[in-house]
N, C-alpha and C positions, 0 to 999 in steps of 0.2 A: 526649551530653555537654552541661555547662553551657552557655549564650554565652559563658562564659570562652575556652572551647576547642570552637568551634562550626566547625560547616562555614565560614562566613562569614569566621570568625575565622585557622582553617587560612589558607585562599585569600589573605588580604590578607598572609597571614606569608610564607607562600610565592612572593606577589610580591615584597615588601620582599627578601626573603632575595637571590630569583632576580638582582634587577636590581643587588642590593650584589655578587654573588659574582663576576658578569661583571666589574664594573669591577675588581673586587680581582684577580681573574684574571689582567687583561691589565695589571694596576700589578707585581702577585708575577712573572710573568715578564720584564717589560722588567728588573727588578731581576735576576732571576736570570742574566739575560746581558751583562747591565752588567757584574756582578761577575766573571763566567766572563773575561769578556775583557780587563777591567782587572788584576784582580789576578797579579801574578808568580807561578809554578807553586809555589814555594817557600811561600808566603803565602796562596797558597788551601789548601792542607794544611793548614796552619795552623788558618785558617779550617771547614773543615771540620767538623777535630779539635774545637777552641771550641763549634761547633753540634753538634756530640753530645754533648759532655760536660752541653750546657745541658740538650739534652733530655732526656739521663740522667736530671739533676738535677731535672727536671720531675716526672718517675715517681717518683723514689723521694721526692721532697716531695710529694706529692698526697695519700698516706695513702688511694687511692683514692675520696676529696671526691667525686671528678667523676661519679660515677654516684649516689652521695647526692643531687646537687640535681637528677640526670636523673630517680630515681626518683621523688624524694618531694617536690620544688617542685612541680611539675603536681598533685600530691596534695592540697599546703596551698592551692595557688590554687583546686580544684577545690571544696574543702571549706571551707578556713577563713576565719576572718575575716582583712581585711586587717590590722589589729594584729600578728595571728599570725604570719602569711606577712613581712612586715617583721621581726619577729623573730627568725624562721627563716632569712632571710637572710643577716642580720648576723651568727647566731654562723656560719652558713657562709664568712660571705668573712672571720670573724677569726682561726676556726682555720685554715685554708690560708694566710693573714698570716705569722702564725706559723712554720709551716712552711715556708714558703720562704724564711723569713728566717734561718733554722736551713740549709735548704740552700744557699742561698746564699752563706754566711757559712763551711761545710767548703769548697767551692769558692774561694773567694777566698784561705782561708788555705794551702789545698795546691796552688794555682795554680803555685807553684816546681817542687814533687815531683813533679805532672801533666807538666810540660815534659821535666823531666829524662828520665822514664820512658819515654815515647813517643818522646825525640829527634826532638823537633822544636823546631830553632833558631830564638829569638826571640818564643817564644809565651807566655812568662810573664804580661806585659802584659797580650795579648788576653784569656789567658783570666781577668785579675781583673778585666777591665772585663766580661768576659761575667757574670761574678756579677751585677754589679748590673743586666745584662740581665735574667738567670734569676726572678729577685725581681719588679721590672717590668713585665715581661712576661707573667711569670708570673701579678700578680695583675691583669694586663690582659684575662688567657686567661680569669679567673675568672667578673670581670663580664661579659666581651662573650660568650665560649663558652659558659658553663653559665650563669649565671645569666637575663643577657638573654634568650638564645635557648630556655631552658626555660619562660620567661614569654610567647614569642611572641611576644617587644620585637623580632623579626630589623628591622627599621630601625633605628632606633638601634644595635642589635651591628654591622650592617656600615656605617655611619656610622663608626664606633668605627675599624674594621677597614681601611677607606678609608683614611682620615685617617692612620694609621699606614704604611700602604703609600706611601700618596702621599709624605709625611714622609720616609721613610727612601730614599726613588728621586730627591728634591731632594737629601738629601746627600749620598748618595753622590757624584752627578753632580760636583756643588760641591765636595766632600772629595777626589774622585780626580782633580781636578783639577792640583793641586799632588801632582807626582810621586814626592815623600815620603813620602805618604802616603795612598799607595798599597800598602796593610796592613791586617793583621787588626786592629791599633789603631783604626785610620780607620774602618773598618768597624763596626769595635763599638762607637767612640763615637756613630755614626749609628744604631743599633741601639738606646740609650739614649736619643737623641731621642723614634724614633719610637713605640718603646712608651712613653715619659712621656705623649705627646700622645694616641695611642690608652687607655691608662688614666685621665686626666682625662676624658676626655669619655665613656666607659665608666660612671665612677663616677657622675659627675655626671647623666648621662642615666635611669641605674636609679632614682637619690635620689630623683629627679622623677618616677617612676613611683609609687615605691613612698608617697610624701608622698601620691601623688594616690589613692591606695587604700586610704590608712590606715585609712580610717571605713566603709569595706565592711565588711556583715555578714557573721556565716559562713553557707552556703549549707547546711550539715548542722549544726543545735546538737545531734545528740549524737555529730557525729564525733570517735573519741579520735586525740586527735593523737601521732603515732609517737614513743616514747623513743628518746633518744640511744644507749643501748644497743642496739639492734635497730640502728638504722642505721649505728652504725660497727661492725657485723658486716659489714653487707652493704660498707663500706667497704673494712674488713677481707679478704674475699675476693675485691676488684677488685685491693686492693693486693699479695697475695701472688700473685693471677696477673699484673700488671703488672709484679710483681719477676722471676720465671722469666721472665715474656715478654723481659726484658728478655739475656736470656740468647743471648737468638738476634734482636734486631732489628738492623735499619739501623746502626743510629750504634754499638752493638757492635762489629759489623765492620768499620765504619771506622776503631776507636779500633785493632783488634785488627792490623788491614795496616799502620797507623800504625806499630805496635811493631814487627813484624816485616819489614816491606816496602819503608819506607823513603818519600820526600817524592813522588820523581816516580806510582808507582803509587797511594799516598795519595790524589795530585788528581787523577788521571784517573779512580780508583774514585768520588772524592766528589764529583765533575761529574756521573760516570751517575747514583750516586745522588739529588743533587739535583734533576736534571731525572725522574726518576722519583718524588723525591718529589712534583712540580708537577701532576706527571699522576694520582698517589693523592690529592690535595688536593680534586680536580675531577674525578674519576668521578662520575657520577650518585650513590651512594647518600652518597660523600662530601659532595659538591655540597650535598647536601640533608639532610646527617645531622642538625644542629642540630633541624631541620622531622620527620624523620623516626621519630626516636627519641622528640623527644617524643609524636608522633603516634599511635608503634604502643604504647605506654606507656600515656598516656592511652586511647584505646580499648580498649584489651587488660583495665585498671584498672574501666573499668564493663562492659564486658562479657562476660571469662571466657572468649572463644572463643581455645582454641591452634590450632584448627584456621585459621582463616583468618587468625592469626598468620605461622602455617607458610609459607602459600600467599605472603600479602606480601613474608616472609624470601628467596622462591624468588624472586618477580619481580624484587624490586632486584637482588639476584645477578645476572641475566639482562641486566636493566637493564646494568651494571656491565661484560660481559663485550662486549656490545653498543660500549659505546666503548673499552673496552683491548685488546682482541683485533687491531681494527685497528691501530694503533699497535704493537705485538710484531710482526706480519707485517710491515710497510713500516720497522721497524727490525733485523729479523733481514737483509732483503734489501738494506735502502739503508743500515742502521747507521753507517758514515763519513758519509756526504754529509749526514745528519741533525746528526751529534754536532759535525762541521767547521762547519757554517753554526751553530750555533749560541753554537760555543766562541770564533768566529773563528781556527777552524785549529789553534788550542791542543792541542784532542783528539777527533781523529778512528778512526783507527785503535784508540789507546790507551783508549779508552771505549767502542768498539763492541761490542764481546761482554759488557761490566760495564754496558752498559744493557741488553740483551737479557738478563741475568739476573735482574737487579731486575723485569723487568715481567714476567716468569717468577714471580717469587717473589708478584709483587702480583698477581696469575689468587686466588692460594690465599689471600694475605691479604684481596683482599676479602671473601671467605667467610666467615674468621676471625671478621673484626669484626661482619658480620650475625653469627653464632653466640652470641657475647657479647652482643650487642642479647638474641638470643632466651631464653640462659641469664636473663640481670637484668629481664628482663618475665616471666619466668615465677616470678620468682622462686628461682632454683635457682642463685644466684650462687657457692656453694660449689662446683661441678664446675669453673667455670673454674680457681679457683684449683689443687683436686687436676690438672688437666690439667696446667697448667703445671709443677707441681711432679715431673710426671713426665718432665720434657726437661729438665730443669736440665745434663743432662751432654754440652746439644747443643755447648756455647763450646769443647769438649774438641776437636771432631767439626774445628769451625770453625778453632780454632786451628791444627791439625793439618794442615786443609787449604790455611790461609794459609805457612803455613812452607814447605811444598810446591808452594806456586806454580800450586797446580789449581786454577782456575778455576770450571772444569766442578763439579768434585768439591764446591766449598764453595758454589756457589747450589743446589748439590743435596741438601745437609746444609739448608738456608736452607727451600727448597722440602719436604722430608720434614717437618719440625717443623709446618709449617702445617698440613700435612694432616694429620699424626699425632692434632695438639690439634683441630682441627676435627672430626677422627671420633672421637674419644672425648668429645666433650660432646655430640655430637650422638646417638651409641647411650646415654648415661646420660639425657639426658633423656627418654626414655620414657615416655610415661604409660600407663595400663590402657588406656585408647579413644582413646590415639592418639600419634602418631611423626611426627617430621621427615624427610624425604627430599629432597636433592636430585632434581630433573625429570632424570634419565641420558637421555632421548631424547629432549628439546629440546635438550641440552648437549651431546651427539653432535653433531646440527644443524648449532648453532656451531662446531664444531671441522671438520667439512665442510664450511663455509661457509669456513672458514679457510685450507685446501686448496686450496681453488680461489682465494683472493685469493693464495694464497704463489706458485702455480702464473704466476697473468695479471703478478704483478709481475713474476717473474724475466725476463719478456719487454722489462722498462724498464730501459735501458742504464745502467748506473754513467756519471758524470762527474765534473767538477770544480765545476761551475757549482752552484747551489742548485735548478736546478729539475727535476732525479730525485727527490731527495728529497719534494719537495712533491707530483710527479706521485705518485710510490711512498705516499705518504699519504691522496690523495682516493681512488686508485683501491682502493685496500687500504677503504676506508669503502666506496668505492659497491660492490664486488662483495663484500662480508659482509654489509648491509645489503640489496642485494635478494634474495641466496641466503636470507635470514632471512627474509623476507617472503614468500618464494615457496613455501619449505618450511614455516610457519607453525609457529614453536618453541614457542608458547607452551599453554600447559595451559585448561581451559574455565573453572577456578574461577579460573586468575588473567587471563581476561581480564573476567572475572564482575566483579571488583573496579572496571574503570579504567571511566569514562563513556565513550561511542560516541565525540565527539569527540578524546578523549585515546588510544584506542585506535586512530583511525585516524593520527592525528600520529605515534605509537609505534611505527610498522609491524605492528599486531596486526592490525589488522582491516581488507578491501581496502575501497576505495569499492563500493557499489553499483552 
């Protein structure tokens, strides 16, 4: 590759990225338990409710954008001139303007209708001030998430990303002060801060990028640069599989208990949820997707190998499974004493088995998202979309299982869909000289390794205090991680890939 996207160039991104992720990290969780333990049960439903509906609103404004500038910014940077690549930009961040100014704007008007139907008291309000989140945020998500970070700017995107975190953990603090306001109002006007302050310095940090590359040459003059047709195809098939996906995610389910279940199960499911989402936020391949996708994109883009595509797709997987595996074991076994220190008591019991299901579901989702990674680098973005369009009748599955109060039954409808879509894009990609396959006997491994960490817990006594919990979580780490090591899970071509130093830091390879 160019010095645009050099080894050299990787490395500094992947510090920047590394050392913004931590700090946002441990900012995104002090918030998330701020909020758990301020807000009235009544009011985080509420709240909840709000954060899905945005998200919703997220997906079905995106028009699929987000894989447009994964695919084909690394393309204009790689090839074109800076003129170009400035101009590519800008009709990308003005069509998603657009767009979310249109979704935002169905959201604010039906914000009445939305309360009424869900019966949930009081949430009018919230959810119009979360419009002008969705929009905000939304084009905060643009600049820092895709744009920035397909350019390699990850300093400045977690600059961006910081500043917003930071922002929104000041006012809360200060807003939940004053006992009144102590609500999904309060909360959402602080949500309005902090995206304002993260999309100025978002925008303003790219301008300055892109000003300072204006007068770069193109690096290929006779590269044809991609019509808008071709790429809102490939838009086009992010979007109708982000539409079906949307059929069976997260914030689905929790709009759907909302209608049917009522306030108090509402905030106990949207606690698991949430703190499941903090730990999908920060998986490794999460951690590092902005770094990663551009990476396997760009490489994959000048060199045509799927085969050692494949191989990457396996190791993050692995990667991935390596830090959620622990976590699922030390909360199947200690699930209250986790879910109570964190709620402050709020929800303990009531969230224990609705977090064990989400991290259940996220084993398969992380998959998922590598799959999609592999489908849109190889170019075969159409299967996602037929994939998804074949479980659209999963909400039926889900509904059915919420009225019924099964549990069990609907992270299992949750759990089927992932894997369903995950092996059907994975047997359609095919090619003549060559197939994707999950490693089945290093992922056995793990799941042995798992056995025996579920086994040494059960030996640590439940209490009241926080410190089972925390024991039940290192030791759940230390005996997965050296069964992984001892058993050596990993394949020869992926450890082929990492440098002698990074593979022995990884537990691939012992010391000498």
């Amino acid at each position: 590759m160019t010095t645009r996207y050099s080894g050299e160039a990787f490395k500094r991104s992947v510090i920047h990225y590394a050392c913004g992720r931590i700090f946002n990290a441990v900012a995104a969780f002090l918030i998330f338990v701020w909020v758990a333990r301020q807000l009235p049960q009544g009011e985080y439903a509420n709240y909840v409710a709000a954060f899905a509906l945005l998200e919703i609103g997220l997906v079905l404004s995106s028009f699929g954008m987000e894989w447009v500038t994964a695919v084909y910014v690394p393309q204009f940077r790689l090839n074109a001139s800076g003129r170009a690549l400035r101009r590519f930009v800008g009709e990308c961040a003005v069509i998603q303007a657009a767009a979310l100014m249109l979704g935002a704007g169905v959201l604010f008007v039906s914000a009445p209708w939305l309360s009424n139907w869900f019966g949930l008291i009081g949430a009018e309000g919230g959810f119009r001030i979360y419009a002008v989140v969705m929009f905000i945020e939304g084009m905060s998500r643009v600049f820092r998430d895709q744009l920035l970070a397909c350019l390699l700017l990850q300093g400045p995107a977690q600059i961006s990303q910081f500043a917003r975190n930071l922002t929104l953990l000041v006012a809360v603090i200060w807003i939940f002060t004053d006992e009144r306001a102590r609500n999904v109002e309060g909360l959402a006007m602080a949500e309005v801060a902090a995206s304002t302050v993260s999309l100025v310095l978002a925008c303003g940090l790219l301008c300055r990028y892109l000003t300072k590359v204006n007068n770069d040459p193109a690096v290929k003059s006779g590269w044809a640069m991609p019509r808008w047709p071709a790429m809102f195809k490939v838009a086009r098939n992010a979007w109708v599989s982000n539409l079906a996906n949307l059929t069976w995610c997260w914030s689905a389910v929790v709009l759907l208990v909302a209608r049917t279940m009522g306030v108090e199960t509402t905030s106990a499911l949207g606690f698991a949820r949430n703190l499941a989402e903090q730990i999908r936020r920060y998986m490794p391949t999460e951690f590092l997707f902005g770094i990663v996708r551009t990476l396997l994109i760009g490489r994959f883009s000048q060199d045509g190998d799927a085969r050692s595509l494949g191989v990457r797709i396996g190791l993050m997987y692995k990667a991935n499974l390596l830090f959620l595996v622990p976590l699922l074991i030390a909360t199947i076994t200690h699930g209250d004493e986790i879910c109570a220190l964190l709620s402050g008591g709020r929800y303990s019991s009531s969230a224990h088995w609705f977090l064990v299901g989400w991290l259940c579901v996220l084993v398969a989702l992380a998959h998922r998202r590598l799959t999609d990674l592999l489908a849109h680098a190889l170019g075969r973005s159409a299967l996602t979309a037929r994939a998804s369009l074949l479980l659209t009748g999963t909400p039926v599955a889900i509904l059915a299982s919420a009225q019924l109060a099964n549990w069990a039954l609907l992270f299992f409808v949750l759990l089927s869909a992932e894997i369903i879509y995950s092996t059907i894009v994975i047997l359609r990609l095919r090619l003549p000289s060559w197939s994707y396959a999950p490693d089945w006997i290093g992922l056995g491994k793990i799941a042995l390794a798992a056995a025996l960490a579920a086994w040494a817990l059960y030996w640590v006594p439940a209490g009241v205090s926080h410190w089972p919990a925390i024991v039940a979580v290192g030791l759940a780490y230390g005996v997965i991680w050296a069964t992984v090591w001892l058993l050596r899970v990993w394949t020869r071509q992926e450890t082929m890939i990492l440098s002698t130093r990074l593979r022995r830091w990884a537990l691939i390879e012992r010391e000498k």
